[in-house]
N, C-alpha and C positions, 0 to 999 in steps of 0.2 A: 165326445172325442174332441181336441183340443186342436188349435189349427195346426199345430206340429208335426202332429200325430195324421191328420190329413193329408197332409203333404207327404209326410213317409208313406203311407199307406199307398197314393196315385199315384208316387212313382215308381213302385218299388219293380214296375218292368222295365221301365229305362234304369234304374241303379241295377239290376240284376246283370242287365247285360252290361251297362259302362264298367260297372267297378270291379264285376266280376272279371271282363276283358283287362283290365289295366292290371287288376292284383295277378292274374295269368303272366301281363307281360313286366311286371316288377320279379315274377318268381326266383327267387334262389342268386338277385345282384345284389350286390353288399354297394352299388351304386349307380345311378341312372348313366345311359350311353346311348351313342347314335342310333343303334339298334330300338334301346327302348321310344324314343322319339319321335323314331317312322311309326314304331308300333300306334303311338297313343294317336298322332291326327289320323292314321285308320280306324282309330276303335270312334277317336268326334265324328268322322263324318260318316262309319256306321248308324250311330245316333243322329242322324241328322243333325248334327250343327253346324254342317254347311263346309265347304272347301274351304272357302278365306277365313272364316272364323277360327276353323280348326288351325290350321297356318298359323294365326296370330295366337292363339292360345299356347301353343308351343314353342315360339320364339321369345314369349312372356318367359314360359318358365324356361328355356334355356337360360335366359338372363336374368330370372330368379335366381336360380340354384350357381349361377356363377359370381352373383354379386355379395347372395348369403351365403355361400361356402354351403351349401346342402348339400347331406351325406344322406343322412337316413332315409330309408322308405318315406316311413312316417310323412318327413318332414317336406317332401318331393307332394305326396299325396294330399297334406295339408294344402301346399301351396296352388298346387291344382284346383283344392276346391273354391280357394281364397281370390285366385284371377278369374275364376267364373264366376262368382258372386260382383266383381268388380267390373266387369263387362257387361252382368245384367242395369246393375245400377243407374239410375237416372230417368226421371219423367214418369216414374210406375205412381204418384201419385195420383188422390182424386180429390180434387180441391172444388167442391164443390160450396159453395159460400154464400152467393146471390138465392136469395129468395124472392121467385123462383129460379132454380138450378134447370139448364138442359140437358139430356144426354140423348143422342142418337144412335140410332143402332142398322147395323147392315150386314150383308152377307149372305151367301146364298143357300140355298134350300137344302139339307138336313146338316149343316152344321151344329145345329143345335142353338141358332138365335132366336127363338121366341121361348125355348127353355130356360136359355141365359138372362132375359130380360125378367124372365118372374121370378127366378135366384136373385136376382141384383134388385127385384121391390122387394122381396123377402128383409134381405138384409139389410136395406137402408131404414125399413120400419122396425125393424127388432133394433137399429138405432136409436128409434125415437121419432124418427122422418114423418112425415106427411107424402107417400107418394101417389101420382096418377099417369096411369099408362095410355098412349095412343096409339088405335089401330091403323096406321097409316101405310101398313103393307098390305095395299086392297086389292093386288091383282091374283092374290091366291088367298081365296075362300077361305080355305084351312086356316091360314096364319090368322086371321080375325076370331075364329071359334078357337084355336088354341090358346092364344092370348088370354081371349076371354074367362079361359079354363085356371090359367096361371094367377089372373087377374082374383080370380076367387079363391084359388089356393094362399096365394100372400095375400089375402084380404086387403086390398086397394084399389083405385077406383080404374073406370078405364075408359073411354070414348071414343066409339068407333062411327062407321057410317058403313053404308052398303058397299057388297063386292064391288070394284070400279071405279068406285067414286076419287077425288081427285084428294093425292094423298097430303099436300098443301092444306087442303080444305079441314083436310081430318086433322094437322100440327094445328093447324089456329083453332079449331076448337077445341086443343085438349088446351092449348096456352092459356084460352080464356077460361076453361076449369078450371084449370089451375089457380089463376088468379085469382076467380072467386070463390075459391076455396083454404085458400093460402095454404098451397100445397108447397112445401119444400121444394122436390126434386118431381120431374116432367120427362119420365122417359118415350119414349116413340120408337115405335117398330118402322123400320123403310125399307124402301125397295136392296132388291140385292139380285137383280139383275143383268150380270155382266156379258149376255149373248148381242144385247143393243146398248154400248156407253154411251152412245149420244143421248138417246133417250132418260138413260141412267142421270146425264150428268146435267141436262135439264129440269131432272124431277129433283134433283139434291137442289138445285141452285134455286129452283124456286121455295122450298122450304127454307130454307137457307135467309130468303129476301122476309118471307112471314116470321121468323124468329129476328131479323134483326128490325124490324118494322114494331111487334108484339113486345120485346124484348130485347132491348138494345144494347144494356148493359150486362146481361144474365150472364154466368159462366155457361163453357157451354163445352159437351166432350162428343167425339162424333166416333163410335166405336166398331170397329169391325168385330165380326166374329168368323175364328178359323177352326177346321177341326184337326188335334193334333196328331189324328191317326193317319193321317194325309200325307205326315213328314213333309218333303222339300215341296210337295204338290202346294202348302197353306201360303209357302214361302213366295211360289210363285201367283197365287191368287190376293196375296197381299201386294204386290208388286203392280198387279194390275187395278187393283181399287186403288191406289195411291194414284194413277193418272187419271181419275174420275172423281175424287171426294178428298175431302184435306180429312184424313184420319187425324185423330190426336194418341188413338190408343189400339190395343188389342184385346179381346176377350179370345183367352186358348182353351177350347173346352176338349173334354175326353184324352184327359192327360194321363187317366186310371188306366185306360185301354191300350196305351202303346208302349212299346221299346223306343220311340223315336224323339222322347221329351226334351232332344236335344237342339230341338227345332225354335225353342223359346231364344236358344242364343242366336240363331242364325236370323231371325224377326228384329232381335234388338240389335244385333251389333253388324249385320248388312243392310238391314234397311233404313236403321235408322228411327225404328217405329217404339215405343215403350210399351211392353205387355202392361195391363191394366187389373187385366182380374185372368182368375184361372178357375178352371172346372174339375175337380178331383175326384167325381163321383155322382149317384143319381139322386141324392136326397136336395131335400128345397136349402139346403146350408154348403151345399157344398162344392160351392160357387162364391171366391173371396178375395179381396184384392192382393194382385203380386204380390211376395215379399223377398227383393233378390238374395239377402243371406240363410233363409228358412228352404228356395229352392236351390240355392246352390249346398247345403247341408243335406238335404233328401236325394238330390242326384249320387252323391256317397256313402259306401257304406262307414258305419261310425270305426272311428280308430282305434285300434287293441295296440295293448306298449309293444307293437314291436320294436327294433331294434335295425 
């Protein structure tokens, strides 16, 4: 299955209910009005796309369809999906280039981040990659045997140390596998505990001082993971790792499972944050990086000639 065909597939409960809602509220006008308007930022922030978001997306296309004379459906419907493609846009790359590459990863307990990190070694070695994984979220047991499990499913390396142990301790020694390994890409499981930030922001800043000590120049991506069944809940847990950790990205997983995949706009275009990878499902593939006009064409259903 093709990443297209992915993306239609995980979303097809949030298109179900957006486009289903919107073809409802276009029914039987020969052309969009104030009425349909109210309708449509109801049905965004149904979807989770958030109050402001939804706001702005409708003042876009008010001043779409007033500046391109748009009459038709169609053409209204197009345009909709064209300013949500356009608000995803920006920073969803992963420019990973320095050898060795960093990526960090955080977030709390069953989001689906130590799943996410053996999807993202999966695919970077069906690149061609060299990767090696670090168990450095040592204060829950599980997260090190899970790893480990993922670590043998993508077949790459991994370095851990005992329940405990000091998770610093565990990034410098996967860096210096790394190194002597010459490993491409070095990703690291971390804490993702936000009931103590201070603590939190302590353990980030000291890993943080080991990768720029080990690796000074390396690129380096520092990635939350949210789960997207959460809706405005991930919106507001991204909010609060942003006062604890310089995020650079998002990993949105369980985007198959909700109505609410409208929450990907409300991540980029209120917080300011660029989704990075998205989760569309349970196989080891099917976990890939963003692409804003592939999810802004799966949030819609495809368009028949209407008139």
């Amino acid at each position: 299955m093709g990443f297209f065909e992915k993306i239609n597939r995980g979303l097809k409960k949030t298109r179900d209910s957006m486009s289903g809602a919107i073809n409802a509220a276009l029914y039987g006008k020969n052309e969009v009005d104030d009425e349909f308007y109210e309708d449509l930022e109801e049905i965004l922030v149904m979807a989770d796309v958030g109050v402001n978001t939804a706001t702005e997306i409708v003042e876009r296309l008010k001043d779409s369809v007033f500046k391109k004379n748009l009459h038709r459906v169609k053409d209204v419907k197009k345009e909709i999906k064209n300013i949500v493609a356009e608000l995803l846009s920006g920073g969803e790359e992963i420019d990973m280039i320095t050898v060795p590459s960093v990526i960090l990863v955080i977030g709390v307990n069953g989001v689906g981040k130590t799943t996410s990190i053996g999807k993202m070694a999966a695919m970077f070695k069906e690149e061609g990659k060299k990767v090696i994984l670090g168990a450095a979220d040592t204060f829950r047991a599980a997260a090190i045997d899970q790893l480990e499990i993922w670590a043998d499913r993508a077949g790459v390396d991994i370095v851990k140390h005992k329940e405990g142990a000091d998770p610093a301790a565990v990034v410098f020694d996967t860096i210096s596998a790394g190194k002597a390994r010459n490993a491409d890409i070095i990703i690291c499981d971390t804490a993702g505990r936000l009931h103590n930030k201070k603590n939190l922001m302590e353990e980030l800043a000291k890993i943080y001082r080991v990768i720029d000590r080990q690796l000074p120049y390396a690129d380096r991506e520092i990635l939350l993971v949210l789960d997207a069944t959460t809706g405005q809940n991930a919106v507001n847990q991204a909010k609060e790792f942003k006062d604890v950790a310089e995020i650079t990205g998002i990993i949105l997983t369980k985007l198959d499972g909700t109505a609410k995949g409208g929450v990907v706009l409300s991540i980029k275009n209120d917080l300011k944050v660029p989704v990075k990878f998205i989760g569309v499902g349970e196989g080891i593939d099917d976990l890939r990086p963003f692409e804003p006009a592939a999810f802004a064409e799966g949030l819609f259903e495809e368009e028949k000639d209407e008139e």
